[in-house]
CHARMM-style PDB file with segment names, atoms N, HN, CA, C and O in Angstrom:
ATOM      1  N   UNK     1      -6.130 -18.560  34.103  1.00  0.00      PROA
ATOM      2  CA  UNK     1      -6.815 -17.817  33.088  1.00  0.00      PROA
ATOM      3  C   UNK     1      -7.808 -18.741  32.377  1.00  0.00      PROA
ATOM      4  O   UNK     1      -7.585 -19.935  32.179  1.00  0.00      PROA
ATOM      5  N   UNK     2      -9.005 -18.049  31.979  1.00  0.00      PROA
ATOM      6  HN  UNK     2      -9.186 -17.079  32.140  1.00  0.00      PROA
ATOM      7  CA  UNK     2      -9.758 -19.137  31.370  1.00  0.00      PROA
ATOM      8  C   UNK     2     -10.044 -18.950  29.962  1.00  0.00      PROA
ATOM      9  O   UNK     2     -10.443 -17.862  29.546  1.00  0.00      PROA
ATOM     10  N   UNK     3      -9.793 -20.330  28.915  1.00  0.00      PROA
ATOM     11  HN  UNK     3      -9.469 -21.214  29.252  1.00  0.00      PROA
ATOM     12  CA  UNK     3      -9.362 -20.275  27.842  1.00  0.00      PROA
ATOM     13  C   UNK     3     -10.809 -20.060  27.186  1.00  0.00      PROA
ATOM     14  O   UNK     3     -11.708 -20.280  27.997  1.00  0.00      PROA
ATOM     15  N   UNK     4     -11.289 -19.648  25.791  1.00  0.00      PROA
ATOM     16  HN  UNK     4     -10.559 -19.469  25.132  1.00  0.00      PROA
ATOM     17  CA  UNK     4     -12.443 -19.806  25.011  1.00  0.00      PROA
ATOM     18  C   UNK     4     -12.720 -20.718  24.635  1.00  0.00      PROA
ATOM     19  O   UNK     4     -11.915 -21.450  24.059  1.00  0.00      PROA
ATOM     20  N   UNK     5     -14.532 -21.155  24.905  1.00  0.00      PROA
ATOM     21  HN  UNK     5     -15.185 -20.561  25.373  1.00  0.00      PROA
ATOM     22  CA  UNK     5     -14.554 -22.634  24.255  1.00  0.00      PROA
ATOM     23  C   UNK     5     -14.800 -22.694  22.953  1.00  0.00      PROA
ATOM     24  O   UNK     5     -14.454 -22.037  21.971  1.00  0.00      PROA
ATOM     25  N   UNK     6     -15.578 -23.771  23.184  1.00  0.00      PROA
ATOM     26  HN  UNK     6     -15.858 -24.305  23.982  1.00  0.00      PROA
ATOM     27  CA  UNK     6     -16.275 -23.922  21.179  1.00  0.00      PROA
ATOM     28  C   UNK     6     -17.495 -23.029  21.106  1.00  0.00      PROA
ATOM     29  O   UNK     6     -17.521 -22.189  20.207  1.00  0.00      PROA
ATOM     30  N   UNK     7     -18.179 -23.089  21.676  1.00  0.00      PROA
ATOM     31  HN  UNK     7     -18.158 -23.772  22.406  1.00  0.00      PROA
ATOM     32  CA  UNK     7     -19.300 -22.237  21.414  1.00  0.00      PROA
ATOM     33  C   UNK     7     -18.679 -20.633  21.331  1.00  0.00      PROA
ATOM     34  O   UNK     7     -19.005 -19.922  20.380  1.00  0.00      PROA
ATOM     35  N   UNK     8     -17.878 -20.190  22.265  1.00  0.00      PROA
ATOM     36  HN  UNK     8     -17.613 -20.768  23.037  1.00  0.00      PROA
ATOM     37  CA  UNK     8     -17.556 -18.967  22.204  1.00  0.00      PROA
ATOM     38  C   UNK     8     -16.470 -18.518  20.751  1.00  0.00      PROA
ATOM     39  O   UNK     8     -16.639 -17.458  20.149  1.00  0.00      PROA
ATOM     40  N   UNK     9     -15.510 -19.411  20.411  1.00  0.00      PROA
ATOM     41  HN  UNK     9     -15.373 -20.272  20.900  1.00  0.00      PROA
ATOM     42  CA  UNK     9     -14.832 -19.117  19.414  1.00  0.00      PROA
ATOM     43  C   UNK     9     -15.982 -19.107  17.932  1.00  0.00      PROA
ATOM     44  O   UNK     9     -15.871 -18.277  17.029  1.00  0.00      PROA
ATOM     45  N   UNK    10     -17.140 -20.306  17.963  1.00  0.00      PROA
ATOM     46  HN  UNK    10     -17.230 -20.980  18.696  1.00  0.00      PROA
ATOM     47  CA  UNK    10     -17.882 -19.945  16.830  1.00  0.00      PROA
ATOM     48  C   UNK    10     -18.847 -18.877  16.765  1.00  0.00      PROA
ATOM     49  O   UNK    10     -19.441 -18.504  15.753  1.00  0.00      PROA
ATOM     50  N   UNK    11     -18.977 -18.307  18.211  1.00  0.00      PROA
ATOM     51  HN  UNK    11     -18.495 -18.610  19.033  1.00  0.00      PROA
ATOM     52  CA  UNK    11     -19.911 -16.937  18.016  1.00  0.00      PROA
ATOM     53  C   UNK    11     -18.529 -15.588  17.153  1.00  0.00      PROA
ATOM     54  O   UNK    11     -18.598 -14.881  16.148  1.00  0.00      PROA
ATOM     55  N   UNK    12     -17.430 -15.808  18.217  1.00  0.00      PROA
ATOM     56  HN  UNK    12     -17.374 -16.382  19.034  1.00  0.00      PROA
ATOM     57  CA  UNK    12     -16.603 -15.041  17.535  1.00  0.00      PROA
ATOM     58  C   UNK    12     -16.531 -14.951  16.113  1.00  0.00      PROA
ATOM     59  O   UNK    12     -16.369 -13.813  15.673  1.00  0.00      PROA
ATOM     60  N   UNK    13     -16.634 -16.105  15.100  1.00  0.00      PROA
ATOM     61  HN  UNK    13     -16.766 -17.030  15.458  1.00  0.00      PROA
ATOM     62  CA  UNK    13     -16.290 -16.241  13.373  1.00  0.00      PROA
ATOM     63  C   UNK    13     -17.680 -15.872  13.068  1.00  0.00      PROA
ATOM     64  O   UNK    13     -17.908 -15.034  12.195  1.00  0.00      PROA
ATOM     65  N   UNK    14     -18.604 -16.430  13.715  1.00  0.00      PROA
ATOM     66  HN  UNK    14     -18.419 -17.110  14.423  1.00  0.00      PROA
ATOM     67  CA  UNK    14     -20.264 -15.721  12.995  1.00  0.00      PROA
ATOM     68  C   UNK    14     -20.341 -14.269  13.122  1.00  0.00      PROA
ATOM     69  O   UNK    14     -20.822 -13.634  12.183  1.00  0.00      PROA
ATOM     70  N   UNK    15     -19.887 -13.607  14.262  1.00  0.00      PROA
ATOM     71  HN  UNK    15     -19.496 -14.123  15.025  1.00  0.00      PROA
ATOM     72  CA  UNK    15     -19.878 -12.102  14.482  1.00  0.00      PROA
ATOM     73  C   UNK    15     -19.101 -11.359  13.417  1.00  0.00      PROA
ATOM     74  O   UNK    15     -19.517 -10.403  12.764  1.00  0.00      PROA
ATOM     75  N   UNK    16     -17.600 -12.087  13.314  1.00  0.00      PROA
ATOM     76  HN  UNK    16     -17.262 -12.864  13.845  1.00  0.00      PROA
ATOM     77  CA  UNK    16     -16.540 -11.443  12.504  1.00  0.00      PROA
ATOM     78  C   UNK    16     -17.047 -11.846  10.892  1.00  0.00      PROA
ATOM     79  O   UNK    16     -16.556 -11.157   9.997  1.00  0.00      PROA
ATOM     80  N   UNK    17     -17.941 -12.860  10.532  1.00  0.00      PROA
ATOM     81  HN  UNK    17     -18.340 -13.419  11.259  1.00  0.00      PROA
ATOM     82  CA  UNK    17     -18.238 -12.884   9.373  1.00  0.00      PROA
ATOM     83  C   UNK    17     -19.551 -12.245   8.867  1.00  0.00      PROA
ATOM     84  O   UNK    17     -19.790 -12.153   7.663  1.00  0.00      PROA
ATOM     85  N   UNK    18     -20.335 -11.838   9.761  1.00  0.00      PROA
ATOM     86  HN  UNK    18     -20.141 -11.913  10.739  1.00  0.00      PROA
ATOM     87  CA  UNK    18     -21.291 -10.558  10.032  1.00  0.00      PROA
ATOM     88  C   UNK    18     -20.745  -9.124   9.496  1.00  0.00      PROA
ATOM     89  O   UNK    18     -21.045  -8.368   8.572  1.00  0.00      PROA
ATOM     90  N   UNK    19     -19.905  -9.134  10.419  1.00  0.00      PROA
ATOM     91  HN  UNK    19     -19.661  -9.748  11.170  1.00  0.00      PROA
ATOM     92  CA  UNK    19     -18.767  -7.942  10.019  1.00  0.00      PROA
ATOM     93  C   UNK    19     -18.459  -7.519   8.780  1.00  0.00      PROA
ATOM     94  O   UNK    19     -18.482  -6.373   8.331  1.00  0.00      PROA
ATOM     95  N   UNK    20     -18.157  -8.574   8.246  1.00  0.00      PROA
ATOM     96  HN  UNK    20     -18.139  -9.504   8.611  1.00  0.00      PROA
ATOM     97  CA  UNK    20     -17.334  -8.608   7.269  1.00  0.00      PROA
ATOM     98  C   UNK    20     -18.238  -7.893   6.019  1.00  0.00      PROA
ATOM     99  O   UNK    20     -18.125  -6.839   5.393  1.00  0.00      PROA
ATOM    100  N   UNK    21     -19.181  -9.011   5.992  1.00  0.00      PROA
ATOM    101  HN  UNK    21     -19.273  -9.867   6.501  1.00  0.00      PROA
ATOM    102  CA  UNK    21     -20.354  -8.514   4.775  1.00  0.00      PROA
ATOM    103  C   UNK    21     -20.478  -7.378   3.765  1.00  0.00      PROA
ATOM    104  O   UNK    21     -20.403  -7.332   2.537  1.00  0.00      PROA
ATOM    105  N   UNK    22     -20.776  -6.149   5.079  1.00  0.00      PROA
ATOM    106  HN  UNK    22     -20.837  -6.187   6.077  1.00  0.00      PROA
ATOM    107  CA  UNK    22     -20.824  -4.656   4.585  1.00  0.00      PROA
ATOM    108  C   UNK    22     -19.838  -4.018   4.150  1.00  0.00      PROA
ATOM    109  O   UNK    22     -19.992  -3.167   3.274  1.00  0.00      PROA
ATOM    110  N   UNK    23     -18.233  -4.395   4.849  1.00  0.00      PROA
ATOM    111  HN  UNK    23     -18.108  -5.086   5.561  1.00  0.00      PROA
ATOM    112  CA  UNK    23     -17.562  -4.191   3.716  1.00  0.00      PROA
ATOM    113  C   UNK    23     -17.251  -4.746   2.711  1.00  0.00      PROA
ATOM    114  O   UNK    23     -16.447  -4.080   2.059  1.00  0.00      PROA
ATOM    115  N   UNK    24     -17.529  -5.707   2.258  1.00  0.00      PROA
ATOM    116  HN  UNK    24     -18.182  -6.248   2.787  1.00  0.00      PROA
ATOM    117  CA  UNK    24     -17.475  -6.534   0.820  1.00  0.00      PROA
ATOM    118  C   UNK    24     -18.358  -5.570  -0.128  1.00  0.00      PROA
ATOM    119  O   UNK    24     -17.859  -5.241  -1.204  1.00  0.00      PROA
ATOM    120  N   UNK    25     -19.470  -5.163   0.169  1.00  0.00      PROA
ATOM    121  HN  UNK    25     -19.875  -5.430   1.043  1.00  0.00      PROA
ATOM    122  CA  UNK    25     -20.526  -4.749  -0.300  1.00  0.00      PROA
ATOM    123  C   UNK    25     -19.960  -2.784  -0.576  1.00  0.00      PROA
ATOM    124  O   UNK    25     -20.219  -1.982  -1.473  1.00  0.00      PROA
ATOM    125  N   UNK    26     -19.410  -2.718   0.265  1.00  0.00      PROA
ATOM    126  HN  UNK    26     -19.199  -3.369   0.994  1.00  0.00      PROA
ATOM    127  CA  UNK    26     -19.251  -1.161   0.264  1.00  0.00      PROA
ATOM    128  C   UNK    26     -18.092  -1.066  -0.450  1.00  0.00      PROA
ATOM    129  O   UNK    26     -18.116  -0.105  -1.219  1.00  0.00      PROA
ATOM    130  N   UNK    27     -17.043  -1.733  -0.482  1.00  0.00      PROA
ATOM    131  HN  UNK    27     -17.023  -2.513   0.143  1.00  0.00      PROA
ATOM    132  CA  UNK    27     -15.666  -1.932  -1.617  1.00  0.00      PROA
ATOM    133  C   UNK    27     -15.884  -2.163  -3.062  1.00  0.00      PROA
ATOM    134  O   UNK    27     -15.249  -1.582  -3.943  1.00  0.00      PROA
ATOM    135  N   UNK    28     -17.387  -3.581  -3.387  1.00  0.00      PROA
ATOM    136  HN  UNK    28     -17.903  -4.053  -2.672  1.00  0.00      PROA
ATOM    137  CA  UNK    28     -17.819  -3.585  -4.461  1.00  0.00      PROA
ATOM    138  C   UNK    28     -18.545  -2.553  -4.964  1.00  0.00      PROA
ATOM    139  O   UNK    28     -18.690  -2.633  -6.184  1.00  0.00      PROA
ATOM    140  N   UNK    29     -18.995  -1.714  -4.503  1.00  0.00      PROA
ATOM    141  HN  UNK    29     -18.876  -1.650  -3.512  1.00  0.00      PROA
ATOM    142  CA  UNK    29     -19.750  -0.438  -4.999  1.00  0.00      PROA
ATOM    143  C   UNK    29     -18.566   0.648  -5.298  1.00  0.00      PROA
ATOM    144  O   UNK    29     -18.724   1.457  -6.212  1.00  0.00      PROA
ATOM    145  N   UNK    30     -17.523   0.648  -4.605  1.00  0.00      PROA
ATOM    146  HN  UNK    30     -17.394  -0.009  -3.863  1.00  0.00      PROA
ATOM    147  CA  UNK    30     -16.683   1.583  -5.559  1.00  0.00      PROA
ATOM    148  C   UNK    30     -15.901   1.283  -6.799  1.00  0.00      PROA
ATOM    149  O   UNK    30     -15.089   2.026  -7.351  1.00  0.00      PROA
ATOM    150  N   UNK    31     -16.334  -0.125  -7.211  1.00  0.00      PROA
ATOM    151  HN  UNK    31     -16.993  -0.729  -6.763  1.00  0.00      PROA
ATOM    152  CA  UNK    31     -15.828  -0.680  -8.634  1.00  0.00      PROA
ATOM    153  C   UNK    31     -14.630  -1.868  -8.238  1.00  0.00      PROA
ATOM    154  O   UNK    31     -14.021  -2.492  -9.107  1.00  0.00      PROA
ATOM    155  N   UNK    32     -14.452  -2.025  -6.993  1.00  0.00      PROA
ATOM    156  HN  UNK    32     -14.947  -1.518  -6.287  1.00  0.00      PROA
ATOM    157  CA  UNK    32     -13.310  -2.472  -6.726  1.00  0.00      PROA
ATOM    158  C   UNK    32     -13.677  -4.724  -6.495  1.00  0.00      PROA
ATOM    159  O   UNK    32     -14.833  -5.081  -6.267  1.00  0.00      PROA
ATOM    160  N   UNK    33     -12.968  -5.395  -6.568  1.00  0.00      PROA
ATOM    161  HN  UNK    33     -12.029  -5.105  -6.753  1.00  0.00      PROA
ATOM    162  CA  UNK    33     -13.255  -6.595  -6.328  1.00  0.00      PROA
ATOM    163  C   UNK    33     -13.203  -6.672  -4.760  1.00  0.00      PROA
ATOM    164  O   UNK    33     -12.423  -5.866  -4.252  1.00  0.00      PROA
ATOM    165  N   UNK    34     -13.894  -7.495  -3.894  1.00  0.00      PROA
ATOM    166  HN  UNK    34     -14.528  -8.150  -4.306  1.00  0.00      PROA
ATOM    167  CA  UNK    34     -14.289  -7.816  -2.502  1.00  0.00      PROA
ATOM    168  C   UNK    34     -13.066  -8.074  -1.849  1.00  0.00      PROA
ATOM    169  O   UNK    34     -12.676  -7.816  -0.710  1.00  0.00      PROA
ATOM    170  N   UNK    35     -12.352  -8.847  -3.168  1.00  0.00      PROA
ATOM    171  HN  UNK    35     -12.668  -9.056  -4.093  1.00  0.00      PROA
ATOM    172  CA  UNK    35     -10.954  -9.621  -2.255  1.00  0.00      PROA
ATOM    173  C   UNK    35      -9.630  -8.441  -1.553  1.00  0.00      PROA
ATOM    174  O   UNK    35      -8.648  -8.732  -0.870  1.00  0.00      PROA
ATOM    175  N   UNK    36     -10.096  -7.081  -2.047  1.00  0.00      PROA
ATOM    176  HN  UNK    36     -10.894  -6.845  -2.601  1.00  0.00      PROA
ATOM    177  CA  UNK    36      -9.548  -6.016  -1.604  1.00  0.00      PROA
ATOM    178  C   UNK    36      -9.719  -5.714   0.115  1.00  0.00      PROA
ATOM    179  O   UNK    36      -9.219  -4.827   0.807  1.00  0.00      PROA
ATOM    180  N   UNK    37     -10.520  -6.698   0.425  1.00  0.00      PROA
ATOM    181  HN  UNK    37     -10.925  -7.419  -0.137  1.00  0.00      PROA
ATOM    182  CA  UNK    37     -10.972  -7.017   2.407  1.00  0.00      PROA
ATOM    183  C   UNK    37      -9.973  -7.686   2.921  1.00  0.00      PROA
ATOM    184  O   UNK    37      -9.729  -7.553   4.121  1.00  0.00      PROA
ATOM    185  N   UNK    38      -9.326  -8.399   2.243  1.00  0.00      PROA
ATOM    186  HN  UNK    38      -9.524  -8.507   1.269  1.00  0.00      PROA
ATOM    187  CA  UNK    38      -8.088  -8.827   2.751  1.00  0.00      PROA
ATOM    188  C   UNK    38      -6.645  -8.293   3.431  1.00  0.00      PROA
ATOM    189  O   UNK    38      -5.892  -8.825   4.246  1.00  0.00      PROA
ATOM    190  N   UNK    39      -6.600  -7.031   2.747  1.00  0.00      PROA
ATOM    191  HN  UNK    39      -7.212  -6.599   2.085  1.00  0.00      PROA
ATOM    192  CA  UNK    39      -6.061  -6.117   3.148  1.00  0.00      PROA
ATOM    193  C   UNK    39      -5.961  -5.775   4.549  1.00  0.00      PROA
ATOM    194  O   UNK    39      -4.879  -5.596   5.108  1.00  0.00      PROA
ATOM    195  N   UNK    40      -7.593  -5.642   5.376  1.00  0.00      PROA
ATOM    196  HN  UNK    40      -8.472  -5.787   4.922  1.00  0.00      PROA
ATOM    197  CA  UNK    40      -7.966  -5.014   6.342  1.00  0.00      PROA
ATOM    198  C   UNK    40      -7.358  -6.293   7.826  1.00  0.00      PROA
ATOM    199  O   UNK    40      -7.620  -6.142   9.019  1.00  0.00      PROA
ATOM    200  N   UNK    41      -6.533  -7.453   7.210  1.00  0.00      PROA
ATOM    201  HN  UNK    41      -6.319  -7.576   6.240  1.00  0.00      PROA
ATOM    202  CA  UNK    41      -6.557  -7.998   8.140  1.00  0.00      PROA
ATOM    203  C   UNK    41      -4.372  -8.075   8.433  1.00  0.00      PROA
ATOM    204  O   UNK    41      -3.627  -8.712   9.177  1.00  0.00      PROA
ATOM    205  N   UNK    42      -4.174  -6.940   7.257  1.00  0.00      PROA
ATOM    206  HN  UNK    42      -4.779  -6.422   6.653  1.00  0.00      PROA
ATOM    207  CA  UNK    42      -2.584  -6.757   7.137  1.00  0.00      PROA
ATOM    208  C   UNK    42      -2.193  -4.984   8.261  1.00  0.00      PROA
ATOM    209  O   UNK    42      -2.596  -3.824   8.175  1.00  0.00      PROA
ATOM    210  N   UNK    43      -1.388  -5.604   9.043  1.00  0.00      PROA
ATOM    211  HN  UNK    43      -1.060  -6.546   9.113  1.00  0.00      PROA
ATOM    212  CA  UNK    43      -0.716  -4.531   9.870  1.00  0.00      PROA
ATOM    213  C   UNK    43      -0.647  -3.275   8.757  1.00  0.00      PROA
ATOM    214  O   UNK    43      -0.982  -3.516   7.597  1.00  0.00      PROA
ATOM    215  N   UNK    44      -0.322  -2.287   9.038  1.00  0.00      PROA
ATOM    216  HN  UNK    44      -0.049  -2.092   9.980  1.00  0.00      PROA
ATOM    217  CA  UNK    44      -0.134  -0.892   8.286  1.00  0.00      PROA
ATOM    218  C   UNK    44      -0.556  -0.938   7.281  1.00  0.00      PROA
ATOM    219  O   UNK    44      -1.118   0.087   6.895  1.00  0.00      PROA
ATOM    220  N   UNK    45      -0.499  -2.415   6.119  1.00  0.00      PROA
ATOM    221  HN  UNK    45      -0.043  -3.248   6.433  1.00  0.00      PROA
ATOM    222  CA  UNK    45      -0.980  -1.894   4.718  1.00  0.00      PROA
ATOM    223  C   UNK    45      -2.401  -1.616   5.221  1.00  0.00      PROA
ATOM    224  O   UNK    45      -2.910  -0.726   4.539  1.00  0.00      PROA
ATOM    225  N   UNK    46      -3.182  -2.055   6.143  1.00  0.00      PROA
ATOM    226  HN  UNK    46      -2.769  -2.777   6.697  1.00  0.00      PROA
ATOM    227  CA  UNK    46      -4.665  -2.027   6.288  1.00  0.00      PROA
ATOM    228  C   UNK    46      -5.190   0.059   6.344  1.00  0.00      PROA
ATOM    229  O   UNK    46      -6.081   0.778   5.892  1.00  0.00      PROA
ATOM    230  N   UNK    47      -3.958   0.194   7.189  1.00  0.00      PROA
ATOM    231  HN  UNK    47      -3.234  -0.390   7.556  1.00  0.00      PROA
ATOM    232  CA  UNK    47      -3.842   1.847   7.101  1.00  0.00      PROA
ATOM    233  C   UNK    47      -3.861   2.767   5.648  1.00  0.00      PROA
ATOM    234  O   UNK    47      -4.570   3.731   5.360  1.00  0.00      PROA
ATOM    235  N   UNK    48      -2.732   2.038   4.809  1.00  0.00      PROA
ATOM    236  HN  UNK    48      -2.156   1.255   5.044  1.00  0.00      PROA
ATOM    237  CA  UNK    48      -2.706   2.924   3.326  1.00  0.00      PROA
ATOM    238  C   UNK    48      -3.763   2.576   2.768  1.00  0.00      PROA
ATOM    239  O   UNK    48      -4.237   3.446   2.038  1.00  0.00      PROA
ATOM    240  N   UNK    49      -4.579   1.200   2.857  1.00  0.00      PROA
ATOM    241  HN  UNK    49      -4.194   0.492   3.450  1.00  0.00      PROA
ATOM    242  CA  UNK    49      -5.447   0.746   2.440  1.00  0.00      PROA
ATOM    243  C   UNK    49      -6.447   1.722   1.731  1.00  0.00      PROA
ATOM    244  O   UNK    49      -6.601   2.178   0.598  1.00  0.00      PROA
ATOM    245  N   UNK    50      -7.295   1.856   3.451  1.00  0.00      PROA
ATOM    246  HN  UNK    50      -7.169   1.485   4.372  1.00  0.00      PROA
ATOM    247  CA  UNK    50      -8.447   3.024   3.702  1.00  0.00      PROA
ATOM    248  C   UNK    50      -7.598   4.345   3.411  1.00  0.00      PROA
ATOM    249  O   UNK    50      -8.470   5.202   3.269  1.00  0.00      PROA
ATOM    250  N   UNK    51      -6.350   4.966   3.246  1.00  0.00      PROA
ATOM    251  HN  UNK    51      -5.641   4.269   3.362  1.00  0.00      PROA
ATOM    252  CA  UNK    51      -6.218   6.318   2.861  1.00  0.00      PROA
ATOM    253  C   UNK    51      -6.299   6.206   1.067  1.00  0.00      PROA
ATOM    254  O   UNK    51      -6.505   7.232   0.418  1.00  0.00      PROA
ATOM    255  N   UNK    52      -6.132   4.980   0.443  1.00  0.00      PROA
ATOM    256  HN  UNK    52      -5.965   4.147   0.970  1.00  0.00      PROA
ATOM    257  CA  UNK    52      -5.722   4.945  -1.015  1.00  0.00      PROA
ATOM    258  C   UNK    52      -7.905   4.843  -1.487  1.00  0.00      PROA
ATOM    259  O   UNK    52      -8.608   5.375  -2.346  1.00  0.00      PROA
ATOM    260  N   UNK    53      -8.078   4.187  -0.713  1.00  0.00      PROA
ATOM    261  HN  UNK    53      -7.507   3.754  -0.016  1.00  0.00      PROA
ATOM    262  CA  UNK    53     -10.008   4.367  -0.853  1.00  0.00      PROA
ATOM    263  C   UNK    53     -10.226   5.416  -0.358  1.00  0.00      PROA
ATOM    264  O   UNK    53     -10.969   5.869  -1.229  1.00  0.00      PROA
ATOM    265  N   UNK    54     -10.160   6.198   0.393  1.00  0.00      PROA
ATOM    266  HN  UNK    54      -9.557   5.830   1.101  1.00  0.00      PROA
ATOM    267  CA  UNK    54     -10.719   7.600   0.336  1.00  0.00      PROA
ATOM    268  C   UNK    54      -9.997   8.510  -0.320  1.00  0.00      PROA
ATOM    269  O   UNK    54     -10.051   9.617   0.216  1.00  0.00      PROA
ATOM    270  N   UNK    55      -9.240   8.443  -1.432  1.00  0.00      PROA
ATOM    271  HN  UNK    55      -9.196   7.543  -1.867  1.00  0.00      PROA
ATOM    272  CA  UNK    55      -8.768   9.718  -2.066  1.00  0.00      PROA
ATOM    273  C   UNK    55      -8.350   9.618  -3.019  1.00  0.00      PROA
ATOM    274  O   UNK    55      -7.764  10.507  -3.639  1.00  0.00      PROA
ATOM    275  N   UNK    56      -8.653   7.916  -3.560  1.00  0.00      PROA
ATOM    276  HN  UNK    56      -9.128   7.195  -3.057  1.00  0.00      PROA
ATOM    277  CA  UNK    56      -8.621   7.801  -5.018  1.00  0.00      PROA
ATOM    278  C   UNK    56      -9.517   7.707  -5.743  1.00  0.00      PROA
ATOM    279  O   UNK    56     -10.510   7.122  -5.311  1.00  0.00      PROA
ATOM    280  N   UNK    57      -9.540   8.276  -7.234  1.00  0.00      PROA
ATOM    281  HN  UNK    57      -8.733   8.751  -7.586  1.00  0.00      PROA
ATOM    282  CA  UNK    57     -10.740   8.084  -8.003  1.00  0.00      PROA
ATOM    283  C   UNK    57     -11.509   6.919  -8.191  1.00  0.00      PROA
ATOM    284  O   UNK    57     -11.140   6.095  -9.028  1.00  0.00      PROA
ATOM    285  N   UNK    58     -12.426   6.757  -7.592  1.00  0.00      PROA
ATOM    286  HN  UNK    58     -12.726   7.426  -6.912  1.00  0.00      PROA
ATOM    287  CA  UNK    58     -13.642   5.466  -7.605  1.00  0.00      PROA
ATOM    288  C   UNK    58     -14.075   5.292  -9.065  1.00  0.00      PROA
ATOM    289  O   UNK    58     -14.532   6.211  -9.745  1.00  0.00      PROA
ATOM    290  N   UNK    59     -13.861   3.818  -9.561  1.00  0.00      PROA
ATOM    291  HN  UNK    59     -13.489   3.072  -9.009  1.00  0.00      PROA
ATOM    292  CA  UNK    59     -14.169   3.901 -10.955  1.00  0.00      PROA
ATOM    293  C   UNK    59     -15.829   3.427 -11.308  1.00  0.00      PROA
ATOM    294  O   UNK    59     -16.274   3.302 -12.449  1.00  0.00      PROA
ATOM    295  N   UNK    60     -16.426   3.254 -10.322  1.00  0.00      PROA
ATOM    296  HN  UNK    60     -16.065   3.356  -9.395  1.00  0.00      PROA
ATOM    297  CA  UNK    60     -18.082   3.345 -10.134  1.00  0.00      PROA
ATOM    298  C   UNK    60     -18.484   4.902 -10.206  1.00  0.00      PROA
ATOM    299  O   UNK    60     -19.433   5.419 -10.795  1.00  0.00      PROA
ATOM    300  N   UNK    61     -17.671   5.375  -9.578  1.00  0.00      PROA
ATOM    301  HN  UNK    61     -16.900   4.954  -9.100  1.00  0.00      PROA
ATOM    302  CA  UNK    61     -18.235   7.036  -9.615  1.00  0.00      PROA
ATOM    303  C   UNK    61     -18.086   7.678 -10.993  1.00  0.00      PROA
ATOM    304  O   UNK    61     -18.942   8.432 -11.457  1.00  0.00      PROA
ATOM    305  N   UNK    62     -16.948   7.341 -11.630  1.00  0.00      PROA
ATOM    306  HN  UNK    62     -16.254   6.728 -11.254  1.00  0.00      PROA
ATOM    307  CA  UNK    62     -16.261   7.622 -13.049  1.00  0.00      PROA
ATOM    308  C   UNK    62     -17.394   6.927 -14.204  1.00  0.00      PROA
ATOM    309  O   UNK    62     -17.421   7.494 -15.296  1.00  0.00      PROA
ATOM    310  N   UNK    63     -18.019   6.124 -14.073  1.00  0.00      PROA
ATOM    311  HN  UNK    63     -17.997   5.664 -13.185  1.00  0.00      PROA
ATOM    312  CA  UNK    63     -19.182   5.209 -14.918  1.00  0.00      PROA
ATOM    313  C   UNK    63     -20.315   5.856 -14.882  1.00  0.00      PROA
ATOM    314  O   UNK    63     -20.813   6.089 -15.984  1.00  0.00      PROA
ATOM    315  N   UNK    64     -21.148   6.394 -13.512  1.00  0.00      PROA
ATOM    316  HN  UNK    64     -20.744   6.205 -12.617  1.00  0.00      PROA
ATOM    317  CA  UNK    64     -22.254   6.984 -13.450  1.00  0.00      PROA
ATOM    318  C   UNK    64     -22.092   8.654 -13.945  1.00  0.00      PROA
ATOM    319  O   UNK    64     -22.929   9.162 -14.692  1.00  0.00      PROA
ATOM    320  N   UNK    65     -21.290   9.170 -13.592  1.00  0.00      PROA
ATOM    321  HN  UNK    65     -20.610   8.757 -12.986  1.00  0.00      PROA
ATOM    322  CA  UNK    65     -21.274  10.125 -13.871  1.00  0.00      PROA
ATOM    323  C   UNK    65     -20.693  11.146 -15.384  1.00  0.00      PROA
ATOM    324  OT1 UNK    65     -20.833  12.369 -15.393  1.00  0.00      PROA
TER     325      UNK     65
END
């Protein structure tokens, strides 16, 4: 089997930290702190995660409106 080198594991962390970005950005817009991305890298809580952000009151939405 052939293992990943260096070049390939640092495209992997530049891609996955690419990734990452937009949701930092899309979590901070619902009022919430970034470090709430952490989550997304936990077995099942990553699941209640995204159901507790889509169906709880956004406190950015609660400010503008």
């Amino acid at each position: 089997m052939h293992s990943m080198g260096l070049w390939a594991w640092l495209l992997v962390i530049v891609v996955s930290l690419a990734m990452l970005y937009p949701y930092v950005r899309i979590i901070r817009r619902t009022g919430h702190s970034g470090w709430w991305l952490i989550t997304m890298f936990v077995p099942i809580l990553n699941v209640i995660m995204l159901w507790v952000f889509a169906f709880v009151k956004w406190p950015a939405v609660d400010r503008t409106a």
